[in-house]
C-alpha positions in Angstrom: 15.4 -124.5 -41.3 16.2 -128.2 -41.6 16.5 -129.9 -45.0 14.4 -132.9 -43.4 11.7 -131.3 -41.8 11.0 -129.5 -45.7 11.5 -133.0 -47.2 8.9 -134.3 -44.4 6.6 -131.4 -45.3 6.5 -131.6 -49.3 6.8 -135.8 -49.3 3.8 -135.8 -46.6 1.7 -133.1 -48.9 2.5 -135.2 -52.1 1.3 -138.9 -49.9 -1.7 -137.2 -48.6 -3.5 -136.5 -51.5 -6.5 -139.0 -51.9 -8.1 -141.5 -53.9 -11.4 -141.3 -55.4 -13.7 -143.8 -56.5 -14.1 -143.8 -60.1 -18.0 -142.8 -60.4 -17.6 -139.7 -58.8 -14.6 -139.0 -60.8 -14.3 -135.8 -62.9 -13.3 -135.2 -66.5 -9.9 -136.5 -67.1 -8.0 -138.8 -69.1 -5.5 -141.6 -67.4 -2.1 -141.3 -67.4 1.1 -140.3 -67.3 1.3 -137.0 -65.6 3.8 -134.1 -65.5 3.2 -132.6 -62.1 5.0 -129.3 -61.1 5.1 -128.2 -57.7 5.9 -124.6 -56.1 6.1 -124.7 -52.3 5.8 -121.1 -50.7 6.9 -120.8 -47.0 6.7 -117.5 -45.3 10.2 -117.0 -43.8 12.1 -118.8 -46.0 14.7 -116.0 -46.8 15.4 -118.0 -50.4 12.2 -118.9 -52.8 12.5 -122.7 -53.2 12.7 -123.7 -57.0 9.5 -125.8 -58.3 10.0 -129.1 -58.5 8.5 -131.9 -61.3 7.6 -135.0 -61.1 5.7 -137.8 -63.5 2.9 -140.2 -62.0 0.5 -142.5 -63.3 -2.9 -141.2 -62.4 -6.0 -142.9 -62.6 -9.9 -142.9 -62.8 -9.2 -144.6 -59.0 -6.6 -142.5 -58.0 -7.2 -138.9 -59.6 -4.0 -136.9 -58.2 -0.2 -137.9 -57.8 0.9 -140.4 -54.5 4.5 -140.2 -53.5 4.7 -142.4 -50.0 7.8 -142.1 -48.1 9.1 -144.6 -45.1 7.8 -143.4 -42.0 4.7 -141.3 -42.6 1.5 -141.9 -41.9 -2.0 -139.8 -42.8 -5.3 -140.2 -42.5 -7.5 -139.0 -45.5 -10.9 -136.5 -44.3 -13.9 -135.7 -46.3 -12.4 -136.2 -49.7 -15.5 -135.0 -51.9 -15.7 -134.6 -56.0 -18.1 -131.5 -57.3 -17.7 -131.3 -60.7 -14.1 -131.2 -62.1 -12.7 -130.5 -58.2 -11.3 -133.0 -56.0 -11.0 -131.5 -52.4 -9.9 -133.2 -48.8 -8.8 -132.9 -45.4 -5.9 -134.7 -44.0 -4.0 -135.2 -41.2 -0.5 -136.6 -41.2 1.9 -137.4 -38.5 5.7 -137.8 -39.7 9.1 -137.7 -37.4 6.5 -136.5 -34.0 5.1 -133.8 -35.9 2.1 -133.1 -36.8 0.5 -131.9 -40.1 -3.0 -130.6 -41.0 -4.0 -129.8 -44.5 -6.5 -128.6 -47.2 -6.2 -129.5 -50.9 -8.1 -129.0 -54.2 -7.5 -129.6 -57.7 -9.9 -129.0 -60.6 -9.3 -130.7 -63.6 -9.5 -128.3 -67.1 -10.7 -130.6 -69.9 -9.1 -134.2 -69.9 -5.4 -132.9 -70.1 -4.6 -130.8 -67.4 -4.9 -129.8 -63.7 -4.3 -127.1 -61.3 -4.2 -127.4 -57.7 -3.1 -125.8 -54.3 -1.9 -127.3 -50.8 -2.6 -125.9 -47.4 -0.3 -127.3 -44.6 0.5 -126.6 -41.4 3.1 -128.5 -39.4 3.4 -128.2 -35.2 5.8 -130.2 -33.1 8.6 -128.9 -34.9 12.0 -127.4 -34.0 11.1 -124.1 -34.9 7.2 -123.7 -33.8 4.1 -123.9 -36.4 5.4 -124.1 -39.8 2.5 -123.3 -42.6 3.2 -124.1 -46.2 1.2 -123.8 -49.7 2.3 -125.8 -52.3 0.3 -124.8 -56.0 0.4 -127.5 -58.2 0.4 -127.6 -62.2 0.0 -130.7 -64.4 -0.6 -132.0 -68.0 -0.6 -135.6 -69.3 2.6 -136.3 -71.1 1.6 -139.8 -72.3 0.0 -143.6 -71.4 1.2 -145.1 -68.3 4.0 -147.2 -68.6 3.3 -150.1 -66.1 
């Protein structure tokens, strides 16, 4: 598999997740987050090690962005029931096209847990599905 098209796919997932406004916003405390990411591919023959990242989340913008040059996605019945944030998106990146599912629910004001859904056509190597489960805890205040 190409590096870039895995790039595309976890960069797109990361850009795609959306913004909510601030009344409908569950239980959580702004700032700076600790995100860990496991991507799961079926066919990969080698697991892909997590990856962790820090972003400043807020009551606005509940769940990590990450845009990359290129990319483009537009955001689907983003709703918030109780501690959950879940959407529907649709990105187009390098003439392929991704379709997703996400949810996190937020556990007390500290920490999240969430999970990915993509799907990628266009590509070199035919429909490409990925889950990504996400982990985070808030490490701190925001520092800009």
């Amino acid at each position: 598999m190409h590096k870039s098209i895995l790039t595309a796919l976890t960069a797109v997932s990361a850009l795609c997740m959306p913004a909510v406004q601030a009344a409908d916003a569950p239980h959580m405390r702004p700032g700076m987050w600790e995100t860990t990411v496991q991507v799961e591919m079926p066919g990969m023959p080698v697991a892909m090690a997590p990856m962790t990242q820090r972003h400043c989340i807020t009551k606005e913008m509940l769940v990590p962005q990450n845009p990359q040059p290129g990319q483009t996605c537009k955001l689907q019945d983003h709703k918030v029931s109780g501690n959950t944030v879940t959407w529907n998106v649709e990105c187009n990146t390098e003439g392929r096209t991704m379709h997703g599912t996400g949810t996190i629910t937020y556990t007390g004001d500290s920490s999240y847990k969430g999970k990915m859904d993509m799907t990628m056509t266009g590509g070199p190597g035919g429909t490409m599905h990925m889950t990504q489960t996400m982990s985070s805890h808030r490490v701190g205040e925001c520092t800009q």
